[in-house]
N, C-alpha and C positions, 0 to 999 in steps of 0.2 A: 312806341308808347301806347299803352290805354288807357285813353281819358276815360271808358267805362267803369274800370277799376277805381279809378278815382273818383269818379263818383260814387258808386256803391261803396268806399269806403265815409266820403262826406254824408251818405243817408244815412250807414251807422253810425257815427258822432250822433247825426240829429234825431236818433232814435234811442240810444242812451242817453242823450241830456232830457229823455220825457220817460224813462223809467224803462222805455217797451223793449224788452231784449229781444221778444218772439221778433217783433220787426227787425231790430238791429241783427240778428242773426239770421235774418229769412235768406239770405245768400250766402248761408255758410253749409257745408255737408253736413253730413249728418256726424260723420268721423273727425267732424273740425278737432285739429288741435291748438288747444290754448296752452304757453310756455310764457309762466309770469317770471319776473325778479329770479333769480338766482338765489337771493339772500329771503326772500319768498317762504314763510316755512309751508305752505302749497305749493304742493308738487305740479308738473304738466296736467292738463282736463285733459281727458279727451274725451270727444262729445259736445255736440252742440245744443244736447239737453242739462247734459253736466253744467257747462258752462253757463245757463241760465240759471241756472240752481244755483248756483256761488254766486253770482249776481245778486239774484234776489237776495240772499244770504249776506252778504256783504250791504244792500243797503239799508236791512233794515239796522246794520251798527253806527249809522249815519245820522245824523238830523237834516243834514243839508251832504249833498254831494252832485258836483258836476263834474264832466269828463266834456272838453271841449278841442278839439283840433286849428293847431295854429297855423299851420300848415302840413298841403301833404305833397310830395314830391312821388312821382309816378316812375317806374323801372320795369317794362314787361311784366311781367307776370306778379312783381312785388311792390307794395306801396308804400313807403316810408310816411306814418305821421308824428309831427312831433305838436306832444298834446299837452294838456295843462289840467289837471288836476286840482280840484277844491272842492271843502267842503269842512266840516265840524261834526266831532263825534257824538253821538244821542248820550251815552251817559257821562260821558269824561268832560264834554264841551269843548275840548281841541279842536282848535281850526289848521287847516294844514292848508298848503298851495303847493304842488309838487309841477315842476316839468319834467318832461319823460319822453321816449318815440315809442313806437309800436309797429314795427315791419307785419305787412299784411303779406301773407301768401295768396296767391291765383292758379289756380286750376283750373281752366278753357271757362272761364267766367265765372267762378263760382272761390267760394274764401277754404282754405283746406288747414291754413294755418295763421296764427298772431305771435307773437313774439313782441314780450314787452324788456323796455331797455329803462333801466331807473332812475339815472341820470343824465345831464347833457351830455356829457364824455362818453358816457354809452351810447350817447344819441349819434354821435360821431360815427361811432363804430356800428349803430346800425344801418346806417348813410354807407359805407361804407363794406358791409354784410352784402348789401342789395346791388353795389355795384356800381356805386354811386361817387361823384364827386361833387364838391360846396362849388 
């Protein structure tokens, strides 16, 4: 197990809940790839520049938006978080609360890949992806 991984993924939560992608991403490659929803009509980033661009992008359609991690479950080289989502949309005013996981990949220390899951039942299945048992 590495608890390193777990941490650099708990610094990104606490880097994304304060807007900074540059920090939330500083241990990602440069070739990171991001693989959102399935049902996502954005496709896989790839790019850890890219990535920050749909970020920023993404909150300016926001009024309020947090991304907080409820827990995260560590596996070799993959980190399982299952996160919680909120937030209210800048022109519609929708508020939403979504839960979700997000398998973290690891490369000799470094994030190469994320994979987000949309649901808890997906969340299972990515507990489960990683190698993982409840």
């Amino acid at each position: 197990m590495s608890q390193a991984n777990v941490e650099a993924v708990r610094r990104l939560y606490d880097a994304f809940s304060t807007g900074d992608f540059a920090r939330a991403l500083e241990q990602a490659e440069p070739d990171f790839e991001w693989v959102p929803p399935e049902r996502d009509i954005q496709g896989p980033v790839q790019g850890r520049d890219e990535l920050q661009r749909l970020l920023r992008d993404q909150e300016e359609a926001y009024e309020e938006f947090r991304i907080e991690a409820e827990a995260l479950t560590d596996h070799s080289d993959q980190v399982v978080a299952f996160i919680r989502i909120r937030g209210r949309g800048r022109t519609s005013g929708v508020e939403f609360d979504i839960r979700a996981a997000t398998v973290w990949t690891f490369d000799e220390g470094r994030l190469v890949r994320g994979k987000v899951y949309p649901d808890r039942d997906e969340a299972v299945e990515a507990v489960e992806a990683a190698g993982l048992s409840e």
